[in-house]
Structures are given as C-alpha cells and as structure tokens.
N, C-alpha and C positions, 0 to 999 in steps of 0.2 A: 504494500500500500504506500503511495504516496505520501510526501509532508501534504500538501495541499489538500488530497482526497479524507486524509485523516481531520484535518480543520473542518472540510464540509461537512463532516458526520460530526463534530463538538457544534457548529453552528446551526446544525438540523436538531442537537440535542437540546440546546438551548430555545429554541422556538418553539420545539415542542412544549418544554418543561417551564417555561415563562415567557408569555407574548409579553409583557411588561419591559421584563428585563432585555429581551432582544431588541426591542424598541429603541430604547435607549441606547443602549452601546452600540448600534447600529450608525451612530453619531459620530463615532471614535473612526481613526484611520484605519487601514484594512489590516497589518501588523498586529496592531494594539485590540482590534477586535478580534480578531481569531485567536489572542492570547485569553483574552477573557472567553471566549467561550472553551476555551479547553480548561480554563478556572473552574467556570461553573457545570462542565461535564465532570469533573471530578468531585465536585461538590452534591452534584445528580445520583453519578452512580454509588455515591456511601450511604444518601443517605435511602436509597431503594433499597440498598443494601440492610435495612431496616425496617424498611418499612412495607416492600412488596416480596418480601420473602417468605419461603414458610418456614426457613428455620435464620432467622438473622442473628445471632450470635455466630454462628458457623461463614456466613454470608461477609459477616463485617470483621469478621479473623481473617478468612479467605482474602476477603479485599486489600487488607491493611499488609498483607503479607506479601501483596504486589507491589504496593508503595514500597515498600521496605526493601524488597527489588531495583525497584527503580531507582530508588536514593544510594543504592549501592551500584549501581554505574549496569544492573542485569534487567532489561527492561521488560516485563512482559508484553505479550503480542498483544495489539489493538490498536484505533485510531487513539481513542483519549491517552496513552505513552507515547505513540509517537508525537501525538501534538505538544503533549508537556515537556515532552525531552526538547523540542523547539524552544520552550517558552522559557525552558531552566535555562540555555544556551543563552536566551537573549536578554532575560532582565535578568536584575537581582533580587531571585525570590529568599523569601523568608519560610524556613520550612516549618516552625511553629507553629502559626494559627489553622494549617493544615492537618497536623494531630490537635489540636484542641477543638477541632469541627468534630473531630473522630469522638473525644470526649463525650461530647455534645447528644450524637450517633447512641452514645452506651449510658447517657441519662432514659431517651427514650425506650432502650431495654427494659431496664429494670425499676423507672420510675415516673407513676403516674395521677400522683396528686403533687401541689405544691402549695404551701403554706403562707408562704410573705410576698410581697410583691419586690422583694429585694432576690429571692430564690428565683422567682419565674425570670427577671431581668438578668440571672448569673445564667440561664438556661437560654436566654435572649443571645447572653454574648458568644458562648459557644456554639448555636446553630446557626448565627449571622453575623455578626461581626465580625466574627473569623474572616466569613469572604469579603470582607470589607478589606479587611486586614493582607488577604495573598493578594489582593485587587491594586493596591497602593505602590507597589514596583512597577507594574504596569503604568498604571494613571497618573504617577509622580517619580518619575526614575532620577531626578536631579533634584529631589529637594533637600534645600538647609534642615540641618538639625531641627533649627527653631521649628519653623515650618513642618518637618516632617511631625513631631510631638505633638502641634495642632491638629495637624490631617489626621494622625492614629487617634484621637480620643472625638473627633467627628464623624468618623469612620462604626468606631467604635458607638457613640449615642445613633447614628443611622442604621448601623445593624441590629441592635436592640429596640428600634419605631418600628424596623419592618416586619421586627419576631413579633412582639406586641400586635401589630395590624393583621400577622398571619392568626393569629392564636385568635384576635375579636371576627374577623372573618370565616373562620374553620370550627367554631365553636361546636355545633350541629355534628361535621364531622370528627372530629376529635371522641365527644361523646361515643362515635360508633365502637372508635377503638377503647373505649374505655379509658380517656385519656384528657384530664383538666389540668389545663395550664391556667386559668383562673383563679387565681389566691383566696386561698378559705379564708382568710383574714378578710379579704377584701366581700367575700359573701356575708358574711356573719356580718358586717359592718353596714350594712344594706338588707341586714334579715332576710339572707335566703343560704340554703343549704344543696347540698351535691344533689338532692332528689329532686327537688325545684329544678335544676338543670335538667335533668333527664327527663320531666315531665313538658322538657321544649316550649314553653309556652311564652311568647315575649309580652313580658309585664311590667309595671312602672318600674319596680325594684330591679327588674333585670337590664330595665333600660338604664338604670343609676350605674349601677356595676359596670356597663359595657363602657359608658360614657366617661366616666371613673377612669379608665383602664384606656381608653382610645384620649381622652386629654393630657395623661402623659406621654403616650405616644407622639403627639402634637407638641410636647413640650420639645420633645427628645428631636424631633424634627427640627425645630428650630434653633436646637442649639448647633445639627449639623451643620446648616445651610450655615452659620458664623462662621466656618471655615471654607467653605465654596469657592472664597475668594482665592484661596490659596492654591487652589488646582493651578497647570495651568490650561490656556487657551485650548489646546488639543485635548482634553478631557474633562473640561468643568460643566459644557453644557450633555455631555452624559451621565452625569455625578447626580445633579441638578434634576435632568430629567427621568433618573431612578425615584430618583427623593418624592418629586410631582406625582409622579403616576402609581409609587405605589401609596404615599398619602390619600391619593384620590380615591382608594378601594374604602377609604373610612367613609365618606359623603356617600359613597356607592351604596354603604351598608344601609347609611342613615335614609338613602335615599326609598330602600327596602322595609322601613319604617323596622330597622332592628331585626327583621327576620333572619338572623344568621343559621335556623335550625331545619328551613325549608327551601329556602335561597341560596344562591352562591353570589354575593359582592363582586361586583368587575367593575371597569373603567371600560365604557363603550369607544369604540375608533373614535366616534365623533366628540366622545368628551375629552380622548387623548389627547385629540387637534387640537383642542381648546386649552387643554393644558400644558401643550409643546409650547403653544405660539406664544404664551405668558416668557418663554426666557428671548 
C-alpha cells in the first residue's frame, strides 16, 4: 500500500467517524490534514477497540501491543502505521497523550458511574484532550515555550467542552451501555437519581442538570478560544472551526427541546454554513 493510499483510508476514517471534525480540518493544508486524520484514525480504532468489540480488554491489549511495535521502529501492517510512521517522520510528536487516551480507553472498561464533576472532567481529559494534545505538533510545530504552555492548557479546556458536549449529547445512548458520565453529585443537587435517568423522560430537573453540565462546557469553551490567537494563520481557522461546530451540537440539543434520550443532536450543513462564515 501506498503513503498516499494509506492517508485516503485515515481520511475516509475520519469522515466517516466525525462529519464535524472532517469539516474542519479540511481547512488545514493537505500535509497537515492527512497528518490529523491518521491522529484521529488512531484515536478511532482504540477507542472501537472498546467499545465495538465483544471482548475489548483483549481488543485494547491486542491494539496497544501494535503501538508498542510501532514505537519500536517494527511496524504493523495497515494504512493507519503507514500513515503514522509518515506523521512520526515529519512532526515532532509527543508520545504521551497517546497512552493516556489508552488510559482513558480502560476507565471505560471497568468504570461506569462517576461521582464529582471534577472525576467526569479527569475522564474529559483522557478521552479528548489527549487528541488535542498529539494534535498540537501538527497545528503549532514552531511555537515558543511561552506560547506552546498556553496552547497545551487551551487544548486541554477544548478537549474536556467537547467530552462534556459528547457525554450531554449521548446521554440516551450511554444509558444503553449502562454507562453515566453525569455526576451523582450533580443529580442529587437537582433531586434526581440514576433511575430518573433511565426512566428517559426530559423534565425541568433534568433540564437543570443538563444545562448545569452544558454551561460549563461553554465556560471551558471560552477559555479555549483565549488562546486561538496563538495558532498560527495555517491552522487557527481549523482550531476555531472545531470549537464552533462542535459547540453548536449544544443549541442542536436545546434546539431538540432537551431530548437527548430519543434524539440525536447535530449541527445541520446549513447551520454549519452559518457557523463557518462567523470566522
């Protein structure tokens, strides 16, 4: 297989698995895009590796154990290694937040309530932030010190809005797997309980909770966009238009009058438009 032919299968990966995020980085130069999509095909197949398997401990061993190939110079077969051994070649990745997405991966193993809104946010930064995190050699390969510390902890509050908006948009699903990223503290504060969830029904109090939970989101939004400035030119209006569009799934929900449990939240092409042409 091809370098190239391997990119077109991370870049078919990624369109499939996020119309949002293809959108966006679709903005970036062709380089810098086919490196992000072999990001987020590795970021794909761990966490399927989880979550569409029927034995995912064995699936996310198996996985990890090709990385661990790979980082040792022995590559396994596929497009997503040839395209990463591209992407190791040309930036300077950071291999870190790539195990700690894995991390992330083996919470949702073996754990499936959450307690504080400080917990569900520590689970926020290992299932997205991370990719913020391998994302930022690519989208910032020259920056100062100073700068680079800013980008990392903007990076880091935009991966923990977008866990946040997946968690208030998936609610419904999550449920099926038997699985609340919603903070008991944050239910009991608002007088409702995990049975009240599962009985699906959106009620004022569920709407306090969700609203609750999607305003820090919006906080954490806006503290990324303070560093937006810092990109530069060739990847700030991609940065930017991640931010937008997946923000926009929160209005989507609202828009659904809170129905997260029969609905699925989206950002329509036409309100994309509307939301590109904003930068």
């Amino acid at each position: 297989m091809t370098r190239q032919e391997a990119y077109r299968q991370c870049e078919e990966v990624m369109k499939k698995g996020s119309l949002t995020f293809y959108r966006a980085f679709s903005l970036l130069s062709k380089p810098d895009r086919q490196a992000v999509a072999a990001v987020y095909t590795f970021c794909r197949t761990l966490d399927d590796a989880v979550d569409e398997s029927a034995y995912p401990e064995e699936s996310l061993t198996a996985f990890l154990a090709e990385f661990d190939r790979f980082l040792a110079g022995n590559d396994p077969d596929g497009a997503l290694w040839i395209a990463l051994r591209d992407v190791w070649q040309r930036y300077d990745m950071d291999v870190e937040p790539f195990f700690e997405l894995a991390e992330g991966m083996k919470w949702d193993l073996h754990k499936t309530r959450y307690t504080t809104l400080e917990e569900t946010e520590q689970y926020g930064y290992y299932a997205a932030s991370t990719v913020g995190l391998m994302l930022l050699p690519i989208l910032v390969p020259d920056a100062n010190m100073e700068a680079r510390h800013q980008l990392k902890q903007g990076a880091i509050d935009l991966g923990i809005a977008m866990q946040l908006t997946n968690i208030l948009r998936d609610v419904g699903e999550d449920l099926d797997r038997d699985r609340i990223y919603v903070p008991r503290t944050l239910l009991a504060q608002h007088e409702m309980s995990e049975t009240d969830l599962f009985e699906r029904k959106v009620t004022p109090q569920f709407v306090e909770v969700w609203e609750t939970l999607a305003t820090r989101a919006e906080t954490l939004y806006r503290s990324a966009r303070e560093t937006h400035h810092l990109y530069p030119a060739t990847s700030r209006k991609p940065v930017q238009a991640a931010a937008l569009l997946y923000e926009g799934i929160l209005d989507a929900a609202r828009s659904n009058d809170h129905d997260v449990f029969t609905k699925r939240a989206y950002v329509s092409t036409l309100q994309k438009g509307k939301l590109l042409a904003r930068l």
